[in-house]
N, C-alpha and C positions, 0 to 999 in steps of 0.2 A: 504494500500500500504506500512506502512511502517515495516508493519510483513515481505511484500515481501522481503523487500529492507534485514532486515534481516537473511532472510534463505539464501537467494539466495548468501551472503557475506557471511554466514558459509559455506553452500555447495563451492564454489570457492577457501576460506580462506585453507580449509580441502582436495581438489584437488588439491591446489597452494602446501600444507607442503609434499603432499604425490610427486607430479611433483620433487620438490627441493631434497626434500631427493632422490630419485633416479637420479637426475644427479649430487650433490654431491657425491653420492658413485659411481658410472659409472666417474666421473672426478679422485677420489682417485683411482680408482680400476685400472684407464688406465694413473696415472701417471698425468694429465692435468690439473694445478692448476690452470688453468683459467676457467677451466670448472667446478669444485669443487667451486670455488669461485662465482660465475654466479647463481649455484645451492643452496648454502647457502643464497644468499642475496634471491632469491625468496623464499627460507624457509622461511625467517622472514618477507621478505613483505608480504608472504600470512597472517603469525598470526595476522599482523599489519590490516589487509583487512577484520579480523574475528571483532576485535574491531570498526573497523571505521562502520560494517553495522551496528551496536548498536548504535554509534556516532551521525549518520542520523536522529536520531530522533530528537536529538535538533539542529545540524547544518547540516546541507542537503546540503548548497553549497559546502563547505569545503570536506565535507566527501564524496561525491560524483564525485567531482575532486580527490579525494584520491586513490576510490575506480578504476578510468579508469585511472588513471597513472600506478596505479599497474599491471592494467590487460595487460595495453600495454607495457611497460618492463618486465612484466613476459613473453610476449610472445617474445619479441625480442630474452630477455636471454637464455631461458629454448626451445625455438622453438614448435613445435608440443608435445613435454610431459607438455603441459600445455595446450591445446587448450580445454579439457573442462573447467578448471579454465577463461579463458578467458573469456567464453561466461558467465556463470556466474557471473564473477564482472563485465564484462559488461555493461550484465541485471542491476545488483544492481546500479552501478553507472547512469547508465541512469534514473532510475525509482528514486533515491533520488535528482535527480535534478528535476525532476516532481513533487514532493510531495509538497502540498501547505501548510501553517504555519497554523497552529491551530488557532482561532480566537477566543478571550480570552470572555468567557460569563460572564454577569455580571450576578450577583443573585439580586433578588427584595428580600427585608426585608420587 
């Protein structure tokens, strides 16, 4: 599961930069710096959501609240040009709150 958790935060992370970038340039292109601004700040939350599904493998709570704050402000900010990203850090944020601690083996000598 925590390959899942993984992929599924690249793929999202890689949706989220591609979402952002296109409504920062649709925000410059029409003038609306709030809309330009909106779109840059999900540019970098997505990079930041590429790092955090790596994160999950040693902290899973943290990063997994990381990963579904992003996908719900991405989707507030960015609207519909983010709704695959969404569903993806979703996914990933769900499944790394799932993920149960490795359970430390002892070796016999």
């Amino acid at each position: 599961m925590k390959i899942w958790v993984a992929v599924l935060s690249i793929l999202g992370g890689l949706s989220g930069i591609v979402s952002g970038f296109m409504v920062t340039a649709g925000g410059a292109l029409f003038d609306d710096a709030s809309m330009a601004n909106d779109g840059s700040a999900v540019f970098w939350l997505s990079v930041i959501a590429i790092f955090l599904g790596f994160l999950a493998w040693k902290w899973n709570k943290v990063s997994g609240a990381g990963l579904l704050i992003i996908a719900l402000y991405g989707f507030y900010a960015n609207g519909l040009f983010f709704t695959i990203a969404f569903i993806f850090l979703l996914i990933a944020g769900i499944l790394a709150f799932r993920m149960k601690p490795k359970a430390q083996q002892q070796e016999a000598y």
